[in-house]
N, C-alpha and C positions, 0 to 999 in steps of 0.2 A: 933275314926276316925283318920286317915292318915292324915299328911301334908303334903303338898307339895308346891312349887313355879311356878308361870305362866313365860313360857318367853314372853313379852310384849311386842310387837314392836306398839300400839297403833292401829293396822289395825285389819280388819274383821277377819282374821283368826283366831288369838289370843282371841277376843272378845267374838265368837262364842266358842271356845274353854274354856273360862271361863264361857259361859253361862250354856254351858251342864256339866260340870262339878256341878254347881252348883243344877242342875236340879238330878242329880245325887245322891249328898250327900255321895258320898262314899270317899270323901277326900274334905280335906280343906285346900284350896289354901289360905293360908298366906303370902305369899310376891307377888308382880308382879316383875319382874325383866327387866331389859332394859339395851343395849348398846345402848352408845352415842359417837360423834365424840367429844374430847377432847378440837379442837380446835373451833369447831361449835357449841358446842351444842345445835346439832342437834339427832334425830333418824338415827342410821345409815342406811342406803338403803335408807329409808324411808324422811330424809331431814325435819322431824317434828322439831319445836322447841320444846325446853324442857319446857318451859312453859304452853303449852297445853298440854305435858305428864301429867307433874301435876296435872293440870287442871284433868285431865282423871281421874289420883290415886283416886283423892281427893271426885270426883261425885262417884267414885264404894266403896272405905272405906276402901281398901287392900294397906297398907303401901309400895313403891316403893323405891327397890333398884337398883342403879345405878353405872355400871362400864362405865370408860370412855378408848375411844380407843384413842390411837395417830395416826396421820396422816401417811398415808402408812406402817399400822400397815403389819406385817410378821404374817401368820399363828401360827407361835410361839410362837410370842407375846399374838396372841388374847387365846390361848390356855391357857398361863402362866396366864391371868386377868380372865377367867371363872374359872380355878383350883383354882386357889386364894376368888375367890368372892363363890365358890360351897358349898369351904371347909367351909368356914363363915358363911353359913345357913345352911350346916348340924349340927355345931356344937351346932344351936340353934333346931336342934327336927325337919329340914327336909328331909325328907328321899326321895321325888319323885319333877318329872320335869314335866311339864306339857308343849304341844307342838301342836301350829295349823297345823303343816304339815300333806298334804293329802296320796301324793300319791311318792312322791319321795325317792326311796328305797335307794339311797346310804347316802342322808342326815340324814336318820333316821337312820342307822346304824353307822355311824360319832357320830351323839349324843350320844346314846348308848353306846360307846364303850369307849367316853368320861365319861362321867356317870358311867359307872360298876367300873372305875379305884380309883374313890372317895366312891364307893358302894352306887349309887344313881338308881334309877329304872326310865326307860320314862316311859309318859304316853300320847298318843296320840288319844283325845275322836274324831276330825273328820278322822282318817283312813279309806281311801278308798272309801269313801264317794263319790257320784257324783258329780264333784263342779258346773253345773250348778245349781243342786237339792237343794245346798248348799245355793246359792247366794239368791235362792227365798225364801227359809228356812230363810235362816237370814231376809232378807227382810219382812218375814210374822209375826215374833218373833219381828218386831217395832224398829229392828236397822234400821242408817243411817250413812251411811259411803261416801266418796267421796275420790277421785282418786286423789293420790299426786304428785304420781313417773310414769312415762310411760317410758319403755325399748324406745330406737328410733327402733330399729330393728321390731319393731311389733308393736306401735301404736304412732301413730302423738300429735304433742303437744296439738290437740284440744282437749283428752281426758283428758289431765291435769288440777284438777279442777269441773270435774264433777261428780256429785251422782250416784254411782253405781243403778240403776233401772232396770227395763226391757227393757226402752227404749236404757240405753244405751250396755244390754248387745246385744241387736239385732244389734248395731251398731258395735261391735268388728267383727274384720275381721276373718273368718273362722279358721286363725292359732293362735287363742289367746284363750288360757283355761281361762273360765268366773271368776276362783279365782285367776286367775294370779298367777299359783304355779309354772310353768317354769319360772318366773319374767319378767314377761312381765308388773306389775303393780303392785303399792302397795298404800294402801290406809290410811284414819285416818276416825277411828269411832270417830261422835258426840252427839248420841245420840243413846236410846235399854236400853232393861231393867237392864243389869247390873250397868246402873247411875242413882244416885239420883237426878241428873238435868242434862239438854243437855248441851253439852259444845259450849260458843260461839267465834266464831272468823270469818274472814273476809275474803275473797280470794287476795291476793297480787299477785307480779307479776312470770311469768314464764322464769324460767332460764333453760340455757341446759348445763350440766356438762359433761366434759369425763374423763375417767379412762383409765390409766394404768395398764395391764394384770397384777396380781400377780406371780411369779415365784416360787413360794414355793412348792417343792417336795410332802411335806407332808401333804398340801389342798389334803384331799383323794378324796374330792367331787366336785372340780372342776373343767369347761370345760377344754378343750385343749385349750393353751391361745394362739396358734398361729393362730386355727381355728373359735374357736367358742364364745371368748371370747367376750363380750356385753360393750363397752366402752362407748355409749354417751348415757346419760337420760335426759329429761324431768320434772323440777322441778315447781311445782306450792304452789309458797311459804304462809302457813295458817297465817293471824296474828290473834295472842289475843286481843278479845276486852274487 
C-alpha cells in the first residue's frame, strides 16, 4: 500500500477527504499536515487554535506535522516552507498528497506542479463532486462540523459559530457554494467517524479581521487584488475545554 500525507486544515473537506480515503484503502495516509500562523498559532484561513488541531491528531491517531508561516508571509516564502517540510516526508517513504479540493481548476494545478517538482503525485478523493451532495454526505457519515471563518463579502457574522446542518445550509444566500470552496467559509470538525472521541470545546467571542491584498506575481492562483480580492472575515473564536 501507498503512503501518503493529508493536508489538514481541521475543516469538513479534509475530514471528508480522509474518511473516503480510508474507506478506500488503497493508500495510507500517514501524516496529517497543517499550516499555522507563526505568530498566532493559529490554523491559517481557518483562525483554529492549535490546540484543538491536536486535540483532532490525537481523536483520529495519524501523527501531525506542522510548518509555521510568518506574518505577511510572500508566496515565496510559503513555497520555500512546503518544499522544505515536502522534501522531509518524502524522504521518510511518502510519495502522495492527499487534498479536499473540489472543483477549483487552477488551485489544483498550482498543487500539482508544486508536487511533480519534488516527484510527489496529488490525490484528490472529493473531485468534482456536488458540494451540496457533499454536505449531506458528510452529514449522513455522523460528521459535525461548525462554521469558523465567514468571507464578509458573502455571509454575515451570524453564520459565525454555527453547525453546518440543513437548516443552515437553506439559510446561505443563493451566491454561496454549500462547501465554501470559492471561500466564502471554513469550518472545524468535532466530531465523525474518523475520531476516537469528539473533540470538546466552547464557542468564544467573534472578531472581524482584514487583510491586505498580496502582491506576489507568482500566487498563479490568485484573484486580481485590485478587484476581487476578499479582505475582511469573520472570526468565531473555538476555546478548549
Amino acid at each position: 500500500m501507498q503512503r501518503a500525507f493529508l493536508n489538514w486544515s481541521g475543516g469538513k473537506d479534509a475530514s471528508f477527504a480522509l474518511w473516503h480515503m480510508q474507506q478506500q484503502q488503497q493508500y495510507k495516509v500517514s501524516y496529517l499536515f497543517t499550516t499555522l500562523s507563526q505568530a498566532y498559532k493559529r490554523v491559517s484561513m481557518h483562525g483554529v487554535r492549535e490546540e484543538l488541531l491536536d486535540a483532532q491528531a490525537a481523536s483520529i491517531g495519524i501523527p501531525l506535522v506542522k510548518a509555521y508561516l510568518p506574518e505577511n508571509a510572500s508566496m515565496e516564502d510559503y513555497n520555500h516552507i512546503m518544499t522544505n517540510t515536502l522534501t522531509g516526508l518524502q524522504a521518510q517513504g511518502i510519495s502522495n498528497a492527499v487534498f479536499g479540493d473540489i472543483f477549483l481548476e487552477d488551485l489544483r494545478k498550482y498543487r500539482e506542479t508544486q508536487l511533480a517538482q519534488i516527484g510527489m503525485q496529488g490525490i484528490f478523493p472529493l473531485w468534482q463532486k456536488n458540494t451540496r451532495q457533499l454536505v449531506l454526505d458528510f452529514n449522513a457519515a455522523g460528521f459535525k462540523t461548525v462554521i469558523v471563518c465567514t468571507n464578509a463579502k458573502y455571509l454575515d457574522a451570524s453564520f459565525a459559530g454555527r453547525v453546518l446542518d440543513e437548516q443552515c445550509l437553506a439559510d446561505f444566500p443563493p451566491n454561496v457554494d454549500p462547501c465554501g470552496e470559492n471561500g466564502e467559509f471554513h469550518t472545524f470538525v468535532y466530531d465523525g467517524p474518523i475520531f476516537s472521541t469528539p473533540i470538546d470545546f466552547q464557542l468564544g467571542e467573534t472578531v472581524t479581521r482584514y487583510y491586505e491584498p498580496a502582491r506576489n506575481e507568482d500566487d498563479c492562483y490568485k484573484k486580481d487584488a485590485e478587484k476581487d480580492w476578499d479582505t475582511a472575515f469573520f472570526y468565531r473564536d473555538l476555546l478548549p475545554v
